[in-house]
Biopython code that builds the backbone (N, CA, C, O; Angstrom):
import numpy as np
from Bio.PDB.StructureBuilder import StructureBuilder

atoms = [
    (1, "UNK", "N", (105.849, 81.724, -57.628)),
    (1, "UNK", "CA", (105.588, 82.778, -58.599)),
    (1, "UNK", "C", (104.908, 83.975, -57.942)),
    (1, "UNK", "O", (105.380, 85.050, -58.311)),
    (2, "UNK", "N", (104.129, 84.032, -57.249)),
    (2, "UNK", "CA", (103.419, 84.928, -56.528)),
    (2, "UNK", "C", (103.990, 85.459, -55.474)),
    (2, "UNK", "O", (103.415, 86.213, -54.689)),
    (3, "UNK", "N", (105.554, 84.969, -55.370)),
    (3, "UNK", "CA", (106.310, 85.533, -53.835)),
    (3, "UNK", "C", (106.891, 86.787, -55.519)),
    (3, "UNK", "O", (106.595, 87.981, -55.572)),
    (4, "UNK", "N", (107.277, 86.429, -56.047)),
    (4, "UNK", "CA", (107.788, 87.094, -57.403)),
    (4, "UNK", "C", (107.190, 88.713, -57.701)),
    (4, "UNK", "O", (107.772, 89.797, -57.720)),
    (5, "UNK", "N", (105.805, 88.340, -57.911)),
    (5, "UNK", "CA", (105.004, 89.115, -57.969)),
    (5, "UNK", "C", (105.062, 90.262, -57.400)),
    (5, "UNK", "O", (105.296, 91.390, -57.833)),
    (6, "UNK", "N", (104.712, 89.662, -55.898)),
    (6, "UNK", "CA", (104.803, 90.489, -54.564)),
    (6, "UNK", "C", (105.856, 91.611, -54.543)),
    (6, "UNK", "O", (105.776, 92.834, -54.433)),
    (7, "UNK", "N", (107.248, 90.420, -54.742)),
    (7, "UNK", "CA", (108.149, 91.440, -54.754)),
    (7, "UNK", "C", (108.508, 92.721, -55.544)),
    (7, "UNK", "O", (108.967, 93.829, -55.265)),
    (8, "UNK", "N", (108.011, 91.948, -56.870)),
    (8, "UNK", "CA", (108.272, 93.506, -57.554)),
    (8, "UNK", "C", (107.558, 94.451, -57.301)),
    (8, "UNK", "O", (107.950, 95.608, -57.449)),
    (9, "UNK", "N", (106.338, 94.133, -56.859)),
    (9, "UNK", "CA", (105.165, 95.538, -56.463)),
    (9, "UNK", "C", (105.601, 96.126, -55.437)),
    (9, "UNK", "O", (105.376, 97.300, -55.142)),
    (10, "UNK", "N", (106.314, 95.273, -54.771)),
    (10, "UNK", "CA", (106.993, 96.169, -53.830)),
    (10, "UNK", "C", (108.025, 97.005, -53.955)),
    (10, "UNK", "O", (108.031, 98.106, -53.404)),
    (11, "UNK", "N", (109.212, 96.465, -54.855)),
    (11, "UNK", "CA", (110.293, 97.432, -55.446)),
    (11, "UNK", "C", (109.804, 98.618, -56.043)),
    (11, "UNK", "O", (109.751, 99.789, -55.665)),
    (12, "UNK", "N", (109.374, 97.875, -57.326)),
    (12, "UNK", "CA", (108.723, 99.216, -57.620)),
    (12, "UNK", "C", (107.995, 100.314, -57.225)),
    (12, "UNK", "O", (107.746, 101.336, -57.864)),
    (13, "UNK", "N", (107.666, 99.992, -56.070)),
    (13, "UNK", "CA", (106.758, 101.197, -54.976)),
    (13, "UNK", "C", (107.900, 102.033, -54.195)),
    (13, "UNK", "O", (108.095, 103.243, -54.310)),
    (14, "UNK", "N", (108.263, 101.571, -53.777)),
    (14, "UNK", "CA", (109.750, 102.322, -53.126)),
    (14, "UNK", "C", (110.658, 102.843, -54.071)),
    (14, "UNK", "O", (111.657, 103.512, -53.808)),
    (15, "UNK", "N", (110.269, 102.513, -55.149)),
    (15, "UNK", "CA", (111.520, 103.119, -56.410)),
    (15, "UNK", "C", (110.930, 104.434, -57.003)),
    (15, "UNK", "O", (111.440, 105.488, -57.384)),
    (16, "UNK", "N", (109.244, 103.807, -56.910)),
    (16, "UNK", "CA", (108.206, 105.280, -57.094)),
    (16, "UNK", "C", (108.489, 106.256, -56.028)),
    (16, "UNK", "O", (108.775, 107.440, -56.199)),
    (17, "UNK", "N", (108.390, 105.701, -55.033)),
    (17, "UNK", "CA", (108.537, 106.817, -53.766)),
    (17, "UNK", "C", (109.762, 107.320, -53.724)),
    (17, "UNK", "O", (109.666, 108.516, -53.447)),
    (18, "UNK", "N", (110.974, 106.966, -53.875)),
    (18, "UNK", "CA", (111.935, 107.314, -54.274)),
    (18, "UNK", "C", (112.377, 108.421, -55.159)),
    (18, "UNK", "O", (113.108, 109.380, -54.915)),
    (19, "UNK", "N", (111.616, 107.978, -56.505)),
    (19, "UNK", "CA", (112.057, 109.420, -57.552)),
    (19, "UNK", "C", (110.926, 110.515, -57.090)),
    (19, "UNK", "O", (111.302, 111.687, -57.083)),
    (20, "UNK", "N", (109.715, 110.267, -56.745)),
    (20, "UNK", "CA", (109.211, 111.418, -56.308)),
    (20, "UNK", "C", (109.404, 112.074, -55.340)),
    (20, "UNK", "O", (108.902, 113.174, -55.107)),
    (21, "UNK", "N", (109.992, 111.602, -54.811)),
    (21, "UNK", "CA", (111.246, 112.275, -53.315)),
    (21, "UNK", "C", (112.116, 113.250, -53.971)),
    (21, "UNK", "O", (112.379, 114.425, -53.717)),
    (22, "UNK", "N", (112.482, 112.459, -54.865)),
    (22, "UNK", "CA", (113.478, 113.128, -55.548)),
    (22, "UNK", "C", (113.300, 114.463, -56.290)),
    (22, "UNK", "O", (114.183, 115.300, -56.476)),
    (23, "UNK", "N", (112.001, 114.529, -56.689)),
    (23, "UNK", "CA", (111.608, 115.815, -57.514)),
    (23, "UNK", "C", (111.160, 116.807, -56.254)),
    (23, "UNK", "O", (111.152, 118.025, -56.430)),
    (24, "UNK", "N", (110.840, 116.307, -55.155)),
    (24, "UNK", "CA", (110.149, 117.007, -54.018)),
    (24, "UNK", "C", (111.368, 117.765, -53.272)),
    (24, "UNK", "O", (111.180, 118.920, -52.889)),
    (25, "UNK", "N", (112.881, 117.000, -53.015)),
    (25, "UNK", "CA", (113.796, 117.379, -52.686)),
    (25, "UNK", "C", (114.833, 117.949, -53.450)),
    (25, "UNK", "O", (116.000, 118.112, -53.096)),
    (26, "UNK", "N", (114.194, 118.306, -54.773)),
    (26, "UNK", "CA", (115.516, 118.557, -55.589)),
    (26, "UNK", "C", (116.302, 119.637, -55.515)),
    (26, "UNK", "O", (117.326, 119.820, -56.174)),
    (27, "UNK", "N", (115.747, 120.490, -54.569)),
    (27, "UNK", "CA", (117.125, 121.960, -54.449)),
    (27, "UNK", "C", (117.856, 121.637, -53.446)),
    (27, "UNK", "O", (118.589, 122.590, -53.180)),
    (28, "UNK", "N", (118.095, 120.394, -52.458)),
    (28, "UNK", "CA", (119.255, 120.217, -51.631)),
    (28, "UNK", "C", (119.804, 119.079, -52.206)),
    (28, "UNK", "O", (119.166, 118.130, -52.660)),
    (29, "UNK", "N", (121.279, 119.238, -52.162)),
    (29, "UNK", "CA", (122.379, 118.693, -52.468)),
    (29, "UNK", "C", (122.344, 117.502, -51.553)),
    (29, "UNK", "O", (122.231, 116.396, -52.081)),
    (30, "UNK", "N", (122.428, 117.594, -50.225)),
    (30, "UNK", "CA", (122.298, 116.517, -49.500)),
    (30, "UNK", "C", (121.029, 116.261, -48.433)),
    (30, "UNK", "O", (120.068, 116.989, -48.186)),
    (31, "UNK", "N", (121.415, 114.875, -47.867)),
    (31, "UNK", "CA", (119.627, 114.906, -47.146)),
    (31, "UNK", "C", (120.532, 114.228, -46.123)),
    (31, "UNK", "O", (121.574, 113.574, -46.145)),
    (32, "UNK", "N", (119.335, 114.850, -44.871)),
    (32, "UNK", "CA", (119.650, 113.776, -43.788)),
    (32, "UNK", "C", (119.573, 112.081, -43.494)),
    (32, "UNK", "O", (118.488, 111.515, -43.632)),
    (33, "UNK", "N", (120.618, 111.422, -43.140)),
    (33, "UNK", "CA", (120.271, 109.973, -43.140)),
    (33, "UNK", "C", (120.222, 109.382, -41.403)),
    (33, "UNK", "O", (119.501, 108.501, -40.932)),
    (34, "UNK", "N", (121.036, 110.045, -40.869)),
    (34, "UNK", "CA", (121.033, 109.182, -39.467)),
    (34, "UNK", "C", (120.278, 110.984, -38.275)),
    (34, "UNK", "O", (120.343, 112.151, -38.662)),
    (35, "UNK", "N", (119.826, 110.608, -37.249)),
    (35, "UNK", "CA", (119.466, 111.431, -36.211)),
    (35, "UNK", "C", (119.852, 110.929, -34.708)),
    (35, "UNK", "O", (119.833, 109.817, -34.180)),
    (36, "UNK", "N", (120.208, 112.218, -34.251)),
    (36, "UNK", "CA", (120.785, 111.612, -32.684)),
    (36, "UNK", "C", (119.270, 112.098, -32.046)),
    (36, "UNK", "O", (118.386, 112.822, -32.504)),
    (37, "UNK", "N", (119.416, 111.302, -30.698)),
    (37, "UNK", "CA", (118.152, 111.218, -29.871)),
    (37, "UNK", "C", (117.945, 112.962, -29.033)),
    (37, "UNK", "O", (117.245, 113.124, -28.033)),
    (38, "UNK", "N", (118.682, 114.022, -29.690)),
    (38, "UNK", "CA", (118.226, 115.156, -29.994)),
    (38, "UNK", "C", (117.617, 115.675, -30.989)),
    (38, "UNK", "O", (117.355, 116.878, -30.967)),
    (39, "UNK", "N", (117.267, 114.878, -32.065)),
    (39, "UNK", "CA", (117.071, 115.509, -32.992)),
    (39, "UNK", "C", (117.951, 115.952, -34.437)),
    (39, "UNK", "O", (117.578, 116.052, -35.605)),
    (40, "UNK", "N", (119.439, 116.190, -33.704)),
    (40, "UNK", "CA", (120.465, 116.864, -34.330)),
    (40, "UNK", "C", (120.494, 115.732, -35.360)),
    (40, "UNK", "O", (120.110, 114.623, -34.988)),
    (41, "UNK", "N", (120.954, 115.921, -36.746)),
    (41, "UNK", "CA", (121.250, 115.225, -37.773)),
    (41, "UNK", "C", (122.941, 114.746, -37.648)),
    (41, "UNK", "O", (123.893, 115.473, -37.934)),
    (42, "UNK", "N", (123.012, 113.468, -37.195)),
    (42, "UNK", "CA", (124.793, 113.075, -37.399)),
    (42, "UNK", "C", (124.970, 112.673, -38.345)),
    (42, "UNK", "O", (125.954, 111.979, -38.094)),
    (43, "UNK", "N", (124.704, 112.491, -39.738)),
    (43, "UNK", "CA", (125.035, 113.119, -40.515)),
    (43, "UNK", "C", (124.094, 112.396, -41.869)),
    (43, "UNK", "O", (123.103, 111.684, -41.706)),
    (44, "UNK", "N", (124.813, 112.865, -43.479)),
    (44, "UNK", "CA", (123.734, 113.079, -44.436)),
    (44, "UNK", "C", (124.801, 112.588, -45.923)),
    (44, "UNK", "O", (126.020, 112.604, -46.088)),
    (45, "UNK", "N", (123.846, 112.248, -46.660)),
    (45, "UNK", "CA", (124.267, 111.669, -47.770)),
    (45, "UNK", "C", (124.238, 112.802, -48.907)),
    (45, "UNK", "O", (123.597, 113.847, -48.788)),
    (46, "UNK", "N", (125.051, 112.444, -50.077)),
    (46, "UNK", "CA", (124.188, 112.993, -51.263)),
    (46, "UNK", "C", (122.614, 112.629, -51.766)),
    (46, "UNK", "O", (122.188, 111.476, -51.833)),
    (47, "UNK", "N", (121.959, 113.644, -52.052)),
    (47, "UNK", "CA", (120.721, 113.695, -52.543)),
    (47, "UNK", "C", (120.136, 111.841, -53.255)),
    (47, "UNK", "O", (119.215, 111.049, -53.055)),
    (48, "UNK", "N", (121.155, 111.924, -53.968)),
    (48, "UNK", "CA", (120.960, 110.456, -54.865)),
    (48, "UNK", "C", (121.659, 109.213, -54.012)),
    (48, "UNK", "O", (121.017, 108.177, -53.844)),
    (49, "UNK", "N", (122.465, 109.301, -53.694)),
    (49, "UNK", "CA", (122.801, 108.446, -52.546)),
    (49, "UNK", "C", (121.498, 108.393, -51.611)),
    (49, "UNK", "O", (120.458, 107.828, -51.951)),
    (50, "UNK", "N", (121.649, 108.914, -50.648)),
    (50, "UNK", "CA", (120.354, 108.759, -49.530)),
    (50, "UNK", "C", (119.066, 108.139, -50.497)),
    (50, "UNK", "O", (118.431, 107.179, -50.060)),
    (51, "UNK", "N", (118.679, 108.804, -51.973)),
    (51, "UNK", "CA", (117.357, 108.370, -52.031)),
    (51, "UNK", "C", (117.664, 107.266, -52.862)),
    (51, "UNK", "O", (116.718, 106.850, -53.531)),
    (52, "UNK", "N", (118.615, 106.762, -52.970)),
    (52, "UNK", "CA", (119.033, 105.203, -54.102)),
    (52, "UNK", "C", (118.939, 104.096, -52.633)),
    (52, "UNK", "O", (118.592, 102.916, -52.680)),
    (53, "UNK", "N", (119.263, 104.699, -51.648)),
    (53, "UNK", "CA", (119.484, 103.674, -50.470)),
    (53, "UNK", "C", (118.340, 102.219, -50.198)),
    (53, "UNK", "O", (118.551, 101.060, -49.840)),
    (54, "UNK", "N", (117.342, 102.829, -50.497)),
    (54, "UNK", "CA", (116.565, 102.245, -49.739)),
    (54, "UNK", "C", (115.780, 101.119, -51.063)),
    (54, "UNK", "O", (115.169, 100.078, -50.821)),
    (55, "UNK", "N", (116.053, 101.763, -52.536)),
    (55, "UNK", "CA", (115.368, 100.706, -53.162)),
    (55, "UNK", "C", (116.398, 99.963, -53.195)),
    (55, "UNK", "O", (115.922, 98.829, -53.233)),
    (56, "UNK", "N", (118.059, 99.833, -53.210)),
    (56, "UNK", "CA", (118.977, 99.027, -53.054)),
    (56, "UNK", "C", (118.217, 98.076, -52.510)),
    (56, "UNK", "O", (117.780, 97.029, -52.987)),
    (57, "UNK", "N", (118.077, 98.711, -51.133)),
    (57, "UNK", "CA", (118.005, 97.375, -49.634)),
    (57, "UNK", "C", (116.998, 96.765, -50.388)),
    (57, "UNK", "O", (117.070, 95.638, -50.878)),
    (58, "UNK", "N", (116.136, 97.474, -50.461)),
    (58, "UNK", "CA", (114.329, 96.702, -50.589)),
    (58, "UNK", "C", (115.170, 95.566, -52.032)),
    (58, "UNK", "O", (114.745, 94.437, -51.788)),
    (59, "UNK", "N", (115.509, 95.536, -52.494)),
    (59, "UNK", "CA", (115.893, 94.745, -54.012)),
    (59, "UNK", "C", (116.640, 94.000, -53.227)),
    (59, "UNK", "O", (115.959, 93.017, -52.935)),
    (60, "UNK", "N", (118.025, 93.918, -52.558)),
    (60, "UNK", "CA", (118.378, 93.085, -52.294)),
    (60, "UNK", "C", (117.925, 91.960, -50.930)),
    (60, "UNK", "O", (118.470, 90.930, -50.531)),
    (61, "UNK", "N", (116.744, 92.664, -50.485)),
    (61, "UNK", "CA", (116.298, 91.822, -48.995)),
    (61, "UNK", "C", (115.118, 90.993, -49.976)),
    (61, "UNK", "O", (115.147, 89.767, -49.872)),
    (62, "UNK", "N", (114.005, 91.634, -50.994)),
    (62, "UNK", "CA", (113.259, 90.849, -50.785)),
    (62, "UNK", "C", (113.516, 89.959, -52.209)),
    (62, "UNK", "O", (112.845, 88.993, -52.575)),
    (63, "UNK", "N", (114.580, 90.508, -52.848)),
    (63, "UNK", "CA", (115.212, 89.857, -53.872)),
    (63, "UNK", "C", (115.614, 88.031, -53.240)),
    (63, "UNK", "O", (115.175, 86.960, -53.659)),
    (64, "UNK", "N", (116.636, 88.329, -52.070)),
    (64, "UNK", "CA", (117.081, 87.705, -51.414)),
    (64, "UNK", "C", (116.148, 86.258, -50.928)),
    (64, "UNK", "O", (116.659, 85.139, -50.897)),
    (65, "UNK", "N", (114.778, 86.524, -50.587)),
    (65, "UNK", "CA", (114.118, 86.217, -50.096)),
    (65, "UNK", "C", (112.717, 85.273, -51.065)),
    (65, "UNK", "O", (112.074, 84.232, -50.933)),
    (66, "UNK", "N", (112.775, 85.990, -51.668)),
    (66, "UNK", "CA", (112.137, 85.808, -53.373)),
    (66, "UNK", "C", (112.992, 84.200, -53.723)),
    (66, "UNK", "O", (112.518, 83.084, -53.938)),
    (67, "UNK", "N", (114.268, 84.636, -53.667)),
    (67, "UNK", "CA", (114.973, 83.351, -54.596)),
    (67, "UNK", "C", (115.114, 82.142, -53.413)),
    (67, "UNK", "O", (115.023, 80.961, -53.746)),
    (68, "UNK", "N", (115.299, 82.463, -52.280)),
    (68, "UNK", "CA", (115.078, 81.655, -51.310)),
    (68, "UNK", "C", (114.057, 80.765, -51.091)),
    (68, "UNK", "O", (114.343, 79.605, -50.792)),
    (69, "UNK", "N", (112.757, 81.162, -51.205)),
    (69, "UNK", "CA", (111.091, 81.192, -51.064)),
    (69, "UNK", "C", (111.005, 80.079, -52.333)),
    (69, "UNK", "O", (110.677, 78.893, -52.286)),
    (70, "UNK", "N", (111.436, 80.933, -53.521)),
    (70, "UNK", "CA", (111.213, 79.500, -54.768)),
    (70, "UNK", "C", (112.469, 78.536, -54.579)),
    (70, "UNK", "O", (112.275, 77.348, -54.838)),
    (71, "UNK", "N", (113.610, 78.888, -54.195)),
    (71, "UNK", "CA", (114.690, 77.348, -54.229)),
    (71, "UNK", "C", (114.402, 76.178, -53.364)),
    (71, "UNK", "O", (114.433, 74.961, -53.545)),
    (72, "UNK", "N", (114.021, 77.190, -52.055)),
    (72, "UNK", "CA", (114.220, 75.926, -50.870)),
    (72, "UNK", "C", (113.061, 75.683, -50.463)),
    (72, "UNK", "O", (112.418, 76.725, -50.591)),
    (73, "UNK", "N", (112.246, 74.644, -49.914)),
    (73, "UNK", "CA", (111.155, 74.133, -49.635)),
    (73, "UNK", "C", (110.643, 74.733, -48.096)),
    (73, "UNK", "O", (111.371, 74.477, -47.137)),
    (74, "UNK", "N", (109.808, 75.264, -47.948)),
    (74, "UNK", "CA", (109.588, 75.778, -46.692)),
    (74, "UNK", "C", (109.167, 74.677, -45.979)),
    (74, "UNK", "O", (108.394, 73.892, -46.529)),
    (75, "UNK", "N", (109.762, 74.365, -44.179)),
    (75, "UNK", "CA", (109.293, 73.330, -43.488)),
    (75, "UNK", "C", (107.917, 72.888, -43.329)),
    (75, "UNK", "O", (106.967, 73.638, -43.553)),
    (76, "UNK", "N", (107.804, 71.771, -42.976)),
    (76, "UNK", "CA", (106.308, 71.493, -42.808)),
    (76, "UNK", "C", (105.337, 72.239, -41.927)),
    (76, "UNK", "O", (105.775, 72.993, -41.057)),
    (77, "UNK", "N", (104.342, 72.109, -42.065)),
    (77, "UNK", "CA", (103.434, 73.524, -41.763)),
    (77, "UNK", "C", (103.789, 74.824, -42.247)),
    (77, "UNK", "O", (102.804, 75.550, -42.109)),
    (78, "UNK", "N", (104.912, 75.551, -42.838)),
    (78, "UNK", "CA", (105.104, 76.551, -42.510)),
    (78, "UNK", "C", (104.697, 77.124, -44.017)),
    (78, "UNK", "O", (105.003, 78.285, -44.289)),
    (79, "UNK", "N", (104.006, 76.301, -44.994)),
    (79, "UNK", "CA", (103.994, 76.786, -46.026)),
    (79, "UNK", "C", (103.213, 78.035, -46.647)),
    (79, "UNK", "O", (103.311, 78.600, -47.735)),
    (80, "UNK", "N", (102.525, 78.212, -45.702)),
    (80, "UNK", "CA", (101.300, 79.216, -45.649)),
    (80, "UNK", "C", (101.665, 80.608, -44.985)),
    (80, "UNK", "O", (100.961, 81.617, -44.990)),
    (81, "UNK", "N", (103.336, 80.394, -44.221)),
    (81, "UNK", "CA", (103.731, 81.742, -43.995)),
    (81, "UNK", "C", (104.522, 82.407, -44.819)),
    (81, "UNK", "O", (105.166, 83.399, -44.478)),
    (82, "UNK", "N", (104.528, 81.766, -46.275)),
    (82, "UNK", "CA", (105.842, 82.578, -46.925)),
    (82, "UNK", "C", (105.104, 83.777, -47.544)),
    (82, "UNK", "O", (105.811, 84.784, -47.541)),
    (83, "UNK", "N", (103.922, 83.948, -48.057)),
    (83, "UNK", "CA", (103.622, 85.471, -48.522)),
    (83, "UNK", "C", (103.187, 86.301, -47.518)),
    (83, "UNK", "O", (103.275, 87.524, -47.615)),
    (84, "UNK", "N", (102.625, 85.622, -46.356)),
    (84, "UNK", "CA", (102.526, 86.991, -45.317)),
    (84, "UNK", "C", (103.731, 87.033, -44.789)),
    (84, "UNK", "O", (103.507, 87.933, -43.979)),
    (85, "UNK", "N", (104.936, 86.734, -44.602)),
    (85, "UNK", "CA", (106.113, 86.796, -44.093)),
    (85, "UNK", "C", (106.519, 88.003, -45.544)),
    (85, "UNK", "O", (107.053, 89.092, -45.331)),
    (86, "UNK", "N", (106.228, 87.633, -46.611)),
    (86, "UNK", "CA", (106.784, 88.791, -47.672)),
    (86, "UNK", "C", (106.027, 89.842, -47.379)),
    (86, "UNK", "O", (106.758, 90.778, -47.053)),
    (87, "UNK", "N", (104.845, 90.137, -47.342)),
    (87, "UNK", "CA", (103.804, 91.394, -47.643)),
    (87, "UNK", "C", (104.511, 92.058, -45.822)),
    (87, "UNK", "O", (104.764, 93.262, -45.789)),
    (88, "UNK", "N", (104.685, 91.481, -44.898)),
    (88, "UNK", "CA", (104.655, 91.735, -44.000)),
    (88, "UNK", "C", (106.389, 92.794, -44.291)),
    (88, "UNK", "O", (106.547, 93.953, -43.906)),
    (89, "UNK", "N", (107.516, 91.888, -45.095)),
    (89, "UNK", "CA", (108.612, 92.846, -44.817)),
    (89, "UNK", "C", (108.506, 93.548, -45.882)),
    (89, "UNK", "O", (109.606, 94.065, -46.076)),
    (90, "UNK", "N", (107.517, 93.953, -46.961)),
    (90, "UNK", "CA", (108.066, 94.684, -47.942)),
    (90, "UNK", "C", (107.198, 96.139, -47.265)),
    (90, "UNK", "O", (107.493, 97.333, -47.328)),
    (91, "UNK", "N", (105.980, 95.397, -46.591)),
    (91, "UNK", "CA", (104.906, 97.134, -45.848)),
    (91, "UNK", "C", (106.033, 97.408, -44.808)),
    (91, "UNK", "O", (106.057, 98.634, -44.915)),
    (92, "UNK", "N", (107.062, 97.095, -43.799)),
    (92, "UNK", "CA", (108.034, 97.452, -43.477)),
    (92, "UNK", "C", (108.474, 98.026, -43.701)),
    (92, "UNK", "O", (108.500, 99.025, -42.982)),
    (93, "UNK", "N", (109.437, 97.986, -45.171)),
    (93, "UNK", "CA", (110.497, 98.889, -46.228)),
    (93, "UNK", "C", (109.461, 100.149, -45.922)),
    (93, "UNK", "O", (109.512, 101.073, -45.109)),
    (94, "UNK", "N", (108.599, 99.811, -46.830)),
    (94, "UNK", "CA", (107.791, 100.720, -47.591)),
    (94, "UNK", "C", (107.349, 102.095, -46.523)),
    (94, "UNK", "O", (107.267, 103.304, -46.743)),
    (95, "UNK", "N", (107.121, 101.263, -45.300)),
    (95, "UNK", "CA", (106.913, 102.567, -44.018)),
    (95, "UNK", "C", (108.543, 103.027, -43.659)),
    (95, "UNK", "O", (108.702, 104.193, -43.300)),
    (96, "UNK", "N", (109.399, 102.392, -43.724)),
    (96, "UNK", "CA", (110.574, 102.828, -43.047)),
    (96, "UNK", "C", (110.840, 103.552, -44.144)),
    (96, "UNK", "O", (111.253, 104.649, -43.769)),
    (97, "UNK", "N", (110.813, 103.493, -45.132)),
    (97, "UNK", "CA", (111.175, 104.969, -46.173)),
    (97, "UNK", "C", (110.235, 106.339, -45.993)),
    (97, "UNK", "O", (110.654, 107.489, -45.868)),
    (98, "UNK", "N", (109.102, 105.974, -46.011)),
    (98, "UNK", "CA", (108.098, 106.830, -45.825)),
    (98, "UNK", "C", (108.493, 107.657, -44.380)),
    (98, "UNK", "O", (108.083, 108.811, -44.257)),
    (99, "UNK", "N", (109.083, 107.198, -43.586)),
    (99, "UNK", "CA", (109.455, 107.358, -41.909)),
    (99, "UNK", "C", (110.698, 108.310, -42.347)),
    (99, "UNK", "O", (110.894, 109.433, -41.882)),
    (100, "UNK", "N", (111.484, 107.679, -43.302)),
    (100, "UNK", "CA", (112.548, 108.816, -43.796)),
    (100, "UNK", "C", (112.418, 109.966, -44.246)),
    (100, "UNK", "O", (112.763, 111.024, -43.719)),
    (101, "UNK", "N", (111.875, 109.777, -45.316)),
    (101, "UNK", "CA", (111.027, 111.198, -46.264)),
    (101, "UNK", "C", (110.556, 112.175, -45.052)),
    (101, "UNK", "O", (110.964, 113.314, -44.825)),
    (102, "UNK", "N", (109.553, 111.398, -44.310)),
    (102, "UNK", "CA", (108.824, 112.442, -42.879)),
    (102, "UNK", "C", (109.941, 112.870, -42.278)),
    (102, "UNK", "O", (109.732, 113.937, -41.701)),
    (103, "UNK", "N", (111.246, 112.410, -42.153)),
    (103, "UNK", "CA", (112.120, 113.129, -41.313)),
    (103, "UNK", "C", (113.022, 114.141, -41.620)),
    (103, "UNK", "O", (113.462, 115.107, -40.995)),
    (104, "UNK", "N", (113.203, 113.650, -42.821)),
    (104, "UNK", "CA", (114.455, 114.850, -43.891)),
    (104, "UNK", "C", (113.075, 115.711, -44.076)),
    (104, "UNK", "O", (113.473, 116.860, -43.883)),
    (105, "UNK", "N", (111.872, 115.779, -44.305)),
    (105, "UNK", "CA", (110.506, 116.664, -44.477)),
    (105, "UNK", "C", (110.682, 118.006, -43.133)),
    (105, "UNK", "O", (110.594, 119.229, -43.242)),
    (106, "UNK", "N", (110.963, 117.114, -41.888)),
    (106, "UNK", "CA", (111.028, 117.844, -40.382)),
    (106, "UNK", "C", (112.151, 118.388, -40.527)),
    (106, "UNK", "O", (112.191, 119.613, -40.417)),
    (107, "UNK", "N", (113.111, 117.812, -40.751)),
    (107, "UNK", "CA", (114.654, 118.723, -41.049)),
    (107, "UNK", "C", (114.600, 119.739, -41.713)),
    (107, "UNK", "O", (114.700, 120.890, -41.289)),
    (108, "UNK", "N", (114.427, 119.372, -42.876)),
    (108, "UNK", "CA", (114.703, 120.624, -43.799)),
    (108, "UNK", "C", (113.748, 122.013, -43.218)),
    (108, "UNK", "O", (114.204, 123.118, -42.925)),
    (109, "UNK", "N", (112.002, 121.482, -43.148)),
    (109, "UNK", "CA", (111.457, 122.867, -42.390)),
    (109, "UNK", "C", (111.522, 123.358, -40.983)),
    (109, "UNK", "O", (110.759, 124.193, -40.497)),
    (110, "UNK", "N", (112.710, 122.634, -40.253)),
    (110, "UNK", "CA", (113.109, 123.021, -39.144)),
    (110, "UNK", "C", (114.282, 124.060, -39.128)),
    (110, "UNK", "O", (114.582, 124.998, -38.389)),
    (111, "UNK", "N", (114.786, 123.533, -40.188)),
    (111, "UNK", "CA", (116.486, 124.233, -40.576)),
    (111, "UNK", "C", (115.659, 125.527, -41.220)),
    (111, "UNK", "O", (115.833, 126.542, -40.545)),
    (112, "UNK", "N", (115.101, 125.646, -41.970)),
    (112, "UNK", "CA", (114.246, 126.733, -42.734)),
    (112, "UNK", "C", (114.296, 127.825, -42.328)),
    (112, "UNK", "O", (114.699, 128.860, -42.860)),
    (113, "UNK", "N", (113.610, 127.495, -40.718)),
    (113, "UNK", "CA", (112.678, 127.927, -39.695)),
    (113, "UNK", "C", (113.783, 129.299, -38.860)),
    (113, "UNK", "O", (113.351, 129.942, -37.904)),
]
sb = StructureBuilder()
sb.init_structure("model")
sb.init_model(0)
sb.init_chain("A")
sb.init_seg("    ")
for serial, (resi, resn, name, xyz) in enumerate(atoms, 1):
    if name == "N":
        sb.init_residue(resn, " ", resi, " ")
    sb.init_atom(name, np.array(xyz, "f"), 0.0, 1.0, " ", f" {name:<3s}", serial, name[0])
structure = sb.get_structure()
């Protein structure tokens, strides 16, 4: 029940960060999603695409993981790693979006510029 928990505080945080992305980015049509090791943007999604991306993943990884955690019995000893194994991949998501936002953030006031 508490892997449960976890998870939704976590969705829902990335779904927060998400629409407020969304109000922050709302005069471009599209956003950057991938970067070459110049910098250069190879290429970019729609606005809602790019920012739907990531609560997808986060829902279906720790969704995934959630139903796993309560079906199957974790091996012996290992029972004590299933919520820091969760908290550990959902602060993951949660920075790798945040890592996004900072980059379409550098793009856009680079392109500006």
């Amino acid at each position: 029940m508490g892997t449960l928990i976890v998870s939704v505080i976590f969705i829902l945080t990335i779904c927060a960060l998400a629409c407020r992305a969304n109000v922050r980015f709302h005069s471009e049509a599209r956003l950057p999603m991938q970067w070459g090791l110049t910098g250069q943007v190879n290429w970019s999604a729609p606005r809602g695409v790019a920012l739907a991306f990531m609560p997808i993943l986060a829902a279906a990884l720790l969704g995934f993981f959630t139903y796993m955690s309560i079906n199957i019995a974790p091996r012996a000893g290992q029972e004590g790693l299933v919520l820091p194994v969760l908290i550990i991949m959902g602060a993951t998501l949660v920075v790798a979006q945040l890592l996004h936002f900072w980059l379409i953030e550098r793009t856009l006031r680079r392109n500006a510029d």
